[in-house]
N, C-alpha and C positions, 0 to 999 in steps of 0.2 A: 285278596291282598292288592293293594293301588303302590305306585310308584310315583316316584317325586319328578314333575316333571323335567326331563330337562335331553337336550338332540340326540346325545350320543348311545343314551341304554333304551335294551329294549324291556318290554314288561315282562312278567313274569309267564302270558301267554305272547310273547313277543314273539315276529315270522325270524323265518332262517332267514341270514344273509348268505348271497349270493348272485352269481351270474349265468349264463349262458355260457362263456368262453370257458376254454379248458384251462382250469388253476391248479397250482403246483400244489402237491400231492399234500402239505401240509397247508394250504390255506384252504383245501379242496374240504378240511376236517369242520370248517365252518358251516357248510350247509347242513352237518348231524343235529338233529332235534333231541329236544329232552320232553319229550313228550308223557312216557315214562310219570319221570320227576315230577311234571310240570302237575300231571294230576292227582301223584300222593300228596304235594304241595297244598296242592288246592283242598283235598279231603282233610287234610290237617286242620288248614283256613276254616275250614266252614265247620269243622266238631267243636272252635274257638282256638286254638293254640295261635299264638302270634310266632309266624314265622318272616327270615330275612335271609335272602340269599341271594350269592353275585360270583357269578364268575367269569374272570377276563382272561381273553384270549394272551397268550405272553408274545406272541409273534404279533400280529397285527393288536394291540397294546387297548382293544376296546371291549365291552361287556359283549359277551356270549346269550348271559341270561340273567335277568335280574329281578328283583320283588321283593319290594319296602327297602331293597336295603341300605338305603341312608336311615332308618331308624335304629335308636339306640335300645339295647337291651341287654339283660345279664348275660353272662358268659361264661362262669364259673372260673374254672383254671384255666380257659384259653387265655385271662387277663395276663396271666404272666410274661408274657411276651415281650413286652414293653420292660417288664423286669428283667429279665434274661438280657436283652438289650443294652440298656442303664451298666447293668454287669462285667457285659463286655467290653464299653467302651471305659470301661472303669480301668480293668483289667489292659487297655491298652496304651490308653493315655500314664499309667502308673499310679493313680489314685488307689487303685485296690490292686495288691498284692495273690494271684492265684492260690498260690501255699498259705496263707495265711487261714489260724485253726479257728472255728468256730465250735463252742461248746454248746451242744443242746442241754445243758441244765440249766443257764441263763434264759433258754426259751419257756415261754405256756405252753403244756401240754396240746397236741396235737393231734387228732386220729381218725383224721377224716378220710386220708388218703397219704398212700406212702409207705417207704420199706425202713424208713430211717429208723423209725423208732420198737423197728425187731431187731434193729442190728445192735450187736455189742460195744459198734466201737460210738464212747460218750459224745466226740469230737470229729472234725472233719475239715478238711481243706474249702475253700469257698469255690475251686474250681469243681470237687469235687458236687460240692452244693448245689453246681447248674445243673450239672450232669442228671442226678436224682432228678432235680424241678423238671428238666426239660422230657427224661424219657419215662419216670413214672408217674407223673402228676403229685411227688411229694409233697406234701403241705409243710410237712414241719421244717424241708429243706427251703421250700421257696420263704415260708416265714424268717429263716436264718437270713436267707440273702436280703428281705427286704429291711430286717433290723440293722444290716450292716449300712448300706447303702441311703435309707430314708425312704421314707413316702413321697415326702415331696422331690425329692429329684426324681422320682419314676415319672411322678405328676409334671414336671420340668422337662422330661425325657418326650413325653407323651406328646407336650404340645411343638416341642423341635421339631418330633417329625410331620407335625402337621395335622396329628389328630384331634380334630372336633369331638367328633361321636365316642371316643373312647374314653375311658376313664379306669384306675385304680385307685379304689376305694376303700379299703380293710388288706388287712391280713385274713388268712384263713380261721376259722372258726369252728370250735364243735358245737357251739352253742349263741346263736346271737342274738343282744337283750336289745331292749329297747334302745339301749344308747348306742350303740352299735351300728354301724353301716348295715343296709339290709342285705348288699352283695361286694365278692370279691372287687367284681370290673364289670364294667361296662364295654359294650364294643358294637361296632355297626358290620352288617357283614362288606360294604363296601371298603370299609376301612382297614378292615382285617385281611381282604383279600389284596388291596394295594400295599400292606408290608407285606405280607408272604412274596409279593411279584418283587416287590424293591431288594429283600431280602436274596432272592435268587439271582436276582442283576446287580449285586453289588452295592445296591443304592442307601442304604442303610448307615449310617453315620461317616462309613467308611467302608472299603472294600475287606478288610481286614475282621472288622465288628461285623459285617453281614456274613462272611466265613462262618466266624464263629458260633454264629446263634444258628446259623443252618445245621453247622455242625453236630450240635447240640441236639434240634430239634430232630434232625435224622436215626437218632437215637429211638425218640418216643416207642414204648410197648404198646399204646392204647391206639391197634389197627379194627374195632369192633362196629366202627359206626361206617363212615364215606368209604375208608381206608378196607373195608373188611372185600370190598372188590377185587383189591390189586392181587391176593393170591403171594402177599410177600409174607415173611419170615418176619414177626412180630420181635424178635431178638436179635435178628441179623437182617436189615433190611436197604443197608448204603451202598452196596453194592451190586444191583440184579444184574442177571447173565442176560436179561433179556433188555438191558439198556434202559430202564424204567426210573426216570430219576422224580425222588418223593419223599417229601417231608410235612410233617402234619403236627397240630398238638390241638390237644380235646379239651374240652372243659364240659364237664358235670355238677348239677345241681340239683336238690328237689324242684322235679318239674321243669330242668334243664337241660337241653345236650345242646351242644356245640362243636364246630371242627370246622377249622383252617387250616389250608394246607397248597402246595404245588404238585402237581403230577405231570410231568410231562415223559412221551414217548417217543416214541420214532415218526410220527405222525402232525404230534401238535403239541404244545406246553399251554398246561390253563394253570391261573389261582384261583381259589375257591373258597369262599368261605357258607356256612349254611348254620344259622342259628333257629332253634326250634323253643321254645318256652309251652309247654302244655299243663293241664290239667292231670297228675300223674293219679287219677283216683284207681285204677288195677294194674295189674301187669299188659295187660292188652291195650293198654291206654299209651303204654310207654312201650311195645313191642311194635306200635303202628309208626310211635317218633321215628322208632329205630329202623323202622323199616324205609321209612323215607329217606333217610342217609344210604343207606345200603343201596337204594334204587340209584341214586344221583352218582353214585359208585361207580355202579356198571357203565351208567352213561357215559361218565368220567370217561371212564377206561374206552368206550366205544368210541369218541371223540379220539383221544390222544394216540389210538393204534389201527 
């Protein structure tokens, strides 16, 4: 993998920063190596899989570890983000109503992911809506909220905040033709992991709308990939007794995994983002993806504790 040049990041075999002098015990967390990472990384790279990954230190505000990732690539359901966002500031400004019911029989069928459409109840609150999007990866939830809101205001949403590399591009799909967008979203891992930081610092349209969507996203069940490290509670995970604060949301795709998210500990706060696109030809194909998230995990967690 090469990196785009520019002062501040390092490569993806980039050295530890560091000094000689004695640094406080949380900047002290910058000399840990992902060394680990750095070589499932590379083993991915070189079987073909295009991978991109960034993650910034939250306390000293610069890359950690980085590789390709100013480039753009699909991202499955992590796209939603930008939508869950849009949402919120809907939700606060007063443009959208949170009680307000939305019927899924006005929607196209859905069934790629989600609980929505086992549930009995036909309709649902739009706040209720995020909730699903955010902690199950519901398609037919997230499709409800983007029918409400537009494509193009997420599109309007995406570049306020400054995103180049990102894009939403469709609704969810069980089946996409020719005419058809070929993916949900687009996302750069650099870009993904500067809203997750912004998100946790309030920076996000407003203090209120970056609450919100963290809120939300603290929610997420899908702890199987980065997340599968922390040892948290896949259903109850907003409150650890051991001061772990972390929120993540995944995106999946044929021959896609995706995960952005913050972790911070007692030790250190990173954002992270790590996209992986492969060749999904067996199961072993896609248990090596999966295993290179899981690595980055432990490092994660070695870093922040």
């Amino acid at each position: 993998m090469g990196t785009e040049p520019r002062k501040d990041a390092e490569s993806l075999r980039g050295s530890r920063r560091g000094t000689s002098r004695r640094l406080p015990r949380r900047a002290a967390a910058g000399r840990r190596s992902f060394t680990a990472t750095l070589k499932a990384l590379d083993d991915l790279a070189a079987s073909g899989a295009k991978v991109s990954v960034r993650l910034t230190d939250l306390d000293r505000g610069h890359s950690v570890l980085a590789g390709d990732d100013f480039v753009t690539l699909p991202v499955g359901g992590l796209g939603v983000v930008p939508l869950l966002i849009e949402v919120a500031a809907g939700f606060e400004s007063g443009q959208l109503d949170p009680l307000e019911i939305v019927d899924r029989s006005g929607l196209e069928a859905v069934t790629v992911a989600g609980v929505w459409q086992h549930l009995k109840a036909p309709a649902l609150p739009l706040a209720d809506l995020a909730v699903l999007t955010a902690s199950t990866g519901d398609a037919l939830a997230a499709n409800a909220l983007l029918s409400r809101v537009g494509l193009p205001a997420v599109r309007a949403r995406i570049e306020q905040l400054g995103l180049t590399h990102s894009a939403m591009l469709d609704r969810f799909r069980d089946v996409r033709g020719p005419d058809d967008a070929p993916h949900v979203a687009l996302g750069s891992a650099r870009e993904l992991a500067e809203v997750f930081a912004a998100l946790v610092n309030s920076k996000v349209v407003s203090p209120g709308v970056s609450a919100q969507v963290a809120e939300w996203l603290s929610l997420n069940h899908d702890l199987s990939l980065v997340a599968s490290a922390t040892g948290l509670d896949p259903f109850s995970h907003d409150d650890d007794v051991h001061g772990l604060l972390f929120i993540n949301k995944t995106g999946r795709d044929a021959g896609i995994r995706a995960e952005a998210g913050v972790l911070a500990g007692p030790r250190a706060g990173v954002s992270y983002a790590l996209i992986v696109c492969f060749d999904d030809l067996s199961i072993m194909h896609r248990m090596r993806a999966h295993e290179a998230f899981r690595t980055l995990g432990m490092e994660l967690m070695e870093y922040v504790f």
